[in-house]
Structure formats: structure tokens, C-alpha cells
ROVO-675952 format. One record per residue: x, y, z of N, C-alpha, C in turn. Coordinates in steps of 0.1 Angstrom, whole numbers, plus 5000, padded with zeros to 4 digits. Atoms other than C-alpha are relative to their C-alpha. Last residue first. Layout:
BEGIN
XYZXYZXYZ...
//
This chain:
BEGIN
499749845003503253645012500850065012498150004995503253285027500250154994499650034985499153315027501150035005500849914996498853434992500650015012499349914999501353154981499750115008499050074996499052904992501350154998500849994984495753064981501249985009500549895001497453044943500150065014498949905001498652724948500150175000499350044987495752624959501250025004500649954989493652734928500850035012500049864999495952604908499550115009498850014994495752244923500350154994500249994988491452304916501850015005500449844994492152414883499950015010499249915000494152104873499550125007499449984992491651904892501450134999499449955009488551904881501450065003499950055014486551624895500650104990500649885010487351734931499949924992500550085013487851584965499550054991501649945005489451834993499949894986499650055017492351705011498550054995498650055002493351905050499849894982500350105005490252115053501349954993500750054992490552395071500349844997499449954989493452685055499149835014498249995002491652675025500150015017499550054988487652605034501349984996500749984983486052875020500649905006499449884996488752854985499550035014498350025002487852474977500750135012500050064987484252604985501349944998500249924993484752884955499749935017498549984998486552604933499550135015498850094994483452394933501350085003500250044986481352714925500949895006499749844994483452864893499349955014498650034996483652424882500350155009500449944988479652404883501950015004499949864998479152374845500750055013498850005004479551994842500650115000498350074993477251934869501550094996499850154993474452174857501049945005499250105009473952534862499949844997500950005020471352784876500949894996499649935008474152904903499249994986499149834997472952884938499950024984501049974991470952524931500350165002501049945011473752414910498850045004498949945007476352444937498850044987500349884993473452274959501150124996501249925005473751984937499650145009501550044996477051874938498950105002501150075005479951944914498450015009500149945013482751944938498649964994501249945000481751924975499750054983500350055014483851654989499350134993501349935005485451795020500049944992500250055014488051555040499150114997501749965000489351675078499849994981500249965012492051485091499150064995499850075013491051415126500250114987498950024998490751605161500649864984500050095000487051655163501749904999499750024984487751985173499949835001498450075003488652005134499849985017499850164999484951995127501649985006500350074989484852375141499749875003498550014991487252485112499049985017498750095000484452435088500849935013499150064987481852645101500849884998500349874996480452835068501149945011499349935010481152515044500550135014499250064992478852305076501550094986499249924992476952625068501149885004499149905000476552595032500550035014499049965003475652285036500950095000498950084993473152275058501149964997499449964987471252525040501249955008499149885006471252325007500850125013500349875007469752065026501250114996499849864996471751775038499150094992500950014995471151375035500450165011500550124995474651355019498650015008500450055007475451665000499149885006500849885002478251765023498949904987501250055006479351455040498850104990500849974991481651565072498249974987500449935008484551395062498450035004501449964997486551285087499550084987500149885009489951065083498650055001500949995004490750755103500250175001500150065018493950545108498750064995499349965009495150775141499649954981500549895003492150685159501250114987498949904994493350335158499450144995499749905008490350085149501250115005498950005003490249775174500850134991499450085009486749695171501150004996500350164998486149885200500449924992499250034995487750195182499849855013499050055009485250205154501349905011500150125008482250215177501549934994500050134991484250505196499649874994498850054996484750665163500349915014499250095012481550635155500850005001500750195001479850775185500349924990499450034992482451085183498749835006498750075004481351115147500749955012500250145012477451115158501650014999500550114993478351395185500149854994498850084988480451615161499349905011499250105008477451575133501349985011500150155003475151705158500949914992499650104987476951995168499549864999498150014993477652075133499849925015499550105003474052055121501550005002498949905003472552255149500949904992500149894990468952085159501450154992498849984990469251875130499850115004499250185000466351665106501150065012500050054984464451995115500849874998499349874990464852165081500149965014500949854998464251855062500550095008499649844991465851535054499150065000500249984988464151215044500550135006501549994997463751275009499850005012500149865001467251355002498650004999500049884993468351045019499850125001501049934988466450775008500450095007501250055008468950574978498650135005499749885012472050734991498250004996499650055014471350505023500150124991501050055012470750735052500949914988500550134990472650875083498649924994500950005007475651055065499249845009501449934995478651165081498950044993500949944999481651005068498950035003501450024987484350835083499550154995500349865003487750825054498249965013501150025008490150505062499150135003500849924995493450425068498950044989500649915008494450115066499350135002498949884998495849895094500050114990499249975014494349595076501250095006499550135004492849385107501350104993499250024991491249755123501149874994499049855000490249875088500649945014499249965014488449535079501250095006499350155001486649445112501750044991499749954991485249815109501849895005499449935003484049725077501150055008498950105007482349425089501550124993498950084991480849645112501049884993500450194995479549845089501249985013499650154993481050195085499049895004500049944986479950575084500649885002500850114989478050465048500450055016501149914999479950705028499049965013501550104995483450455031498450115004500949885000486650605015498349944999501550095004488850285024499450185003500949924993492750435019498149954997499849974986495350215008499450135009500749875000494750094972500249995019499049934998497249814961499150165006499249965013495249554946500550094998499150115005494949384982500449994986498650014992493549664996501149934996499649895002490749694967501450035008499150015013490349324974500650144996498650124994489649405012500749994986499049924996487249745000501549935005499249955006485249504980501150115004499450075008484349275005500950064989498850084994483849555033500749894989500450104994481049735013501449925005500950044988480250055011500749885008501050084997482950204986499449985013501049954994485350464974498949944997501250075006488850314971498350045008500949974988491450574983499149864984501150085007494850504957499049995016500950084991498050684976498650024990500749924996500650834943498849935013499450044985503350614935498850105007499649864993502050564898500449945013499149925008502350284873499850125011498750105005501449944893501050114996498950024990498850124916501249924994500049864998496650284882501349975013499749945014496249934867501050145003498950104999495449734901501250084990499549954988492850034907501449904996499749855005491450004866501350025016498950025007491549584874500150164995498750044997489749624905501050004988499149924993486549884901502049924999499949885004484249774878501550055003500049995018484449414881500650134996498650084998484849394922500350094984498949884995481749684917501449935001499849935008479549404897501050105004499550055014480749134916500350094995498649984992479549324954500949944984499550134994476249384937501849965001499350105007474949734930500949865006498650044999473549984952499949904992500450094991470450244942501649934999499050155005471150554935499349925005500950125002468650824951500149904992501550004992470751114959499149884990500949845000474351024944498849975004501149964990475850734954499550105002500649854997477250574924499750015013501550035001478950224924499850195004500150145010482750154912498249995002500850054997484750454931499049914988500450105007488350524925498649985005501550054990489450834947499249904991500950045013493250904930499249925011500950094995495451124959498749984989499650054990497651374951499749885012500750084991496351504919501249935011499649974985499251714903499049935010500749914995497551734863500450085014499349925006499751454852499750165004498150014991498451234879500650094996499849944986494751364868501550025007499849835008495751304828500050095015498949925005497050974840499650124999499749994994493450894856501650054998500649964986491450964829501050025012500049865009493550784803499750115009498850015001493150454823500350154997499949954985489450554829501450005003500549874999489050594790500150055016498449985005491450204786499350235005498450024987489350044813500750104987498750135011485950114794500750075011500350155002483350294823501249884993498850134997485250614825499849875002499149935009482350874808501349935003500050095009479250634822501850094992500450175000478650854851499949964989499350005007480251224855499849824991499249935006478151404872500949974987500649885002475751214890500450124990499749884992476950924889499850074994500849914997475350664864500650095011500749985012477550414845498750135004501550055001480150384870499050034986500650105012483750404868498749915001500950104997484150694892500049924985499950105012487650824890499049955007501050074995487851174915499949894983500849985011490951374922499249874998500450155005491951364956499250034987501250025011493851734957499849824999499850105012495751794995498949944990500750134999494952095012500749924992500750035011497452375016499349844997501049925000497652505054499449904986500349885012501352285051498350025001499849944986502252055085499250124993500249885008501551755064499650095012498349974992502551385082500050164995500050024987498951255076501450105008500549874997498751405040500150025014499049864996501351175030499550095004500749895001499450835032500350165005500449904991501850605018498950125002499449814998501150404994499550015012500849885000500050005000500950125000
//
């Protein structure tokens, strides 16, 4: 497995996971790296680009997906990850639910489990056994039912509730052996959130860090980007870069689907800073 370099990072500037789904439906970019040689291609142009972390995922979970069978995601996902860990040195995150495919994913060179779900226990199993570090997001629905069940009252104060819920999942985790060191926080923007509650878990960033973990954002692309700006996915690259820029200084790897612009960006914000 690659190292995970962002752990040992003392630098303000986040680290770019640029994003390889090879599914046929996400939200954004779904069916465009399906063939192995277009997701091959794909993922070089990100390495070449400065990505710092490639986020492989093999089943959608955008708002009202449904899940796919542990084969078809082996299928999708392993021989592109096996592909991608032979010719770069770069850390490989495999972004799945399910403990089966996250063990082969390990074992074809990928060393970070980027898990939406919050963790199974079979998952938990996994990450303690493996010694892998692994991404704990905050989301308390399947993809399939989450943007139906929310509403303006789903959370008293959605930060303090989400630090509660993470510090009950990392205990869970750490019964099963998990090392608080091998886990990374992502707080799930998008995930069974209103547009509101995005913007502010965006707004109050730097109050997840009391949680004392890496801190992940996802937020390229998603739908409350095109909700503000009229747009659709492929449009939304002037918003994705504008939450990139709200949480500089907060958010230690930020997940994008566009990446040169996003490692410009950061450079940019980065210098600024050291001025």
C-alpha cells in the first residue's frame, strides 16, 4: 500500500483527491470512464495534472442510487485500481460501502477505504485487521432515501450534531480495534443535507477540526452548487472552486472532479498566505 502523505502534512494547503468513478450513472460524470482504457487515460491526465490522491469509486451514490452487487463493483473497480497502483506512486482511496470489495481493493494496492455509509461492522473488522486508513463520513441514510428524508428539523445544529454522531462512530470503530490515528473525517456535504446545511457545515468548517481528525470535504459538482448558480454538473467548476477557497486553511484533502484548476487554485491561496 502507498503511503498516506497528507497525515504527516504540517502545510495550510489541502491535498487534491481527484475523483475516477467508473460507474454508468453518477451524478456527474457517470458512464464517461466505464471502458478500462477511458478510465486509464482519465486517471493519468489527473496524475499529470498534480492529483495527490486518486478516489476510485465503482457504484454511484448520488441522491437516490440504488446499490449494486458486490461482483459488479469487484468488476468495475479492480482491474482499473490494480492498473493505476502498478504505474503511479501516488495513495489509491477506494470509494465503497461494502467490506468485500474494500479488502480486494486493499489487496490490489489501494490504501485508503473511503466509506459513505459511516461503516458496517464488517468494515470496521476490515480497517482494524488491515491497518488502513480509512475516510468516516457523516451520512445517516442510504443514498437511495436520503434526500427525501431530510428536512429543516432533521438537525437541531447540524455541526453539533454531526460532532456527536462522529464521536459515537469513532468510539464504535475503536472497540473493534480501529486506531484513531487510521481515520479521516468527512463531514458529507450533500449526503442527507439541505442546501442550508451545507452551506453552513462550508460556513463552520474549522469547528469539525475539534473533532481532532484529518478533515475531508467532497463538494465538487454537487447539487446545491447548482441550486445557487442555475447550472448543471458539468458547469459547476466557478462554485466547486469557490468552496475549495471557503475551506483553505481547514480542510486537509478536498475531493474534486477538476483537478488542474482545483491544484491552481491552491497554489494560488497558498502563496497568498506565505506572502
Amino acid at each position: 500500500m502507498k503511503s498516506n502523505i497528507f497525515l504527516s502534512s504540517s502545510s495550510k494547503k489541502p491535498l487534491v483527491m481527484g475523483i475516477l468513478n467508473v460507474t454508468p450513472d453518477s451524478f456527474s460524470d457517470g458512464g464517461r470512464h466505464l471502458d478500462f482504457k477511458r478510465a486509464q487515460v482519465h486517471a493519468e491526465r489527473m496524475l499529470d495534472e498534480g492529483a495527490d490522491i486518486i478516489d476510485i469509486g465503482g457504484e454511484s451514490t448520488r441522491p437516490g442510487s440504488l446499490p449494486v452487487s458486490v461482483d459488479e463493483e469487484l468488476k468495475r473497480v479492480i482491474p482499473i485500481l490494480k492498473q493505476i497502483a502498478d504505474s503511479c506512486d501516488v495513495p489509491i482511496s477506494v470509494d465503497t460501502r461494502k467490506a468485500e470489495v474494500a479488502e480486494a481493493a486493499l489487496e490490489a494496492g489501494a490504501s485508503i477505504i473511503n466509506d459513505v455509509s459511516g461503516f458496517s461492522n464488517d468494515m470496521m473488522e476490515l480497517i482494524a485487521s488491515s491497518g488502513a486508513k480509512a475516510v468516516l463520513m457523516h451520512s445517516l441514510w442510504d443514498p437511495d432515501v436520503m434526500q427525501k428524508n431530510v428536512c429543516s428539523g432533521t438537525y437541531s445544529d447540524v455541526i453539533s450534531d454531526m460532532l456527536v454522531w462522529a464521536e459515537q462512530r469513532i468510539f464504535a470503530a475503536e472497540e473493534f480495534g480501529v486506531k484513531r490515528s487510521q481515520l479521516i473525517f468527512d463531514p458529507g456535504i450533500g449526503f442527507g443535507k439541505l442546501s442550508s446545511h451545507n452551506l453552513e457545515i462550508i460556513r463552520r468548517c474549522s469547528e469539525l477540526k475539534s473533532i481532532g481528525l484529518p478533515l475531508l470535504i467532497g463538494a465538487s459538482r454537487k447539487n446545491f452548487i447548482g441550486e445557487l448558480t442555475k447550472k448543471p454538473p458539468s458547469e459547476r467548476l466557478g462554485g466547486s472552486l469557490a468552496v475549495v477557497a471557503a475551506v483553505y486553511g481547514c480542510a486537509d484533502i478536498v475531493r474534486v472532479h477538476d483537478v488542474t484548476e482545483t491544484v491552481d487554485l491552491v497554489k494560488v491561496l497558498d502563496a497568498i498566505q506565505d506572502y
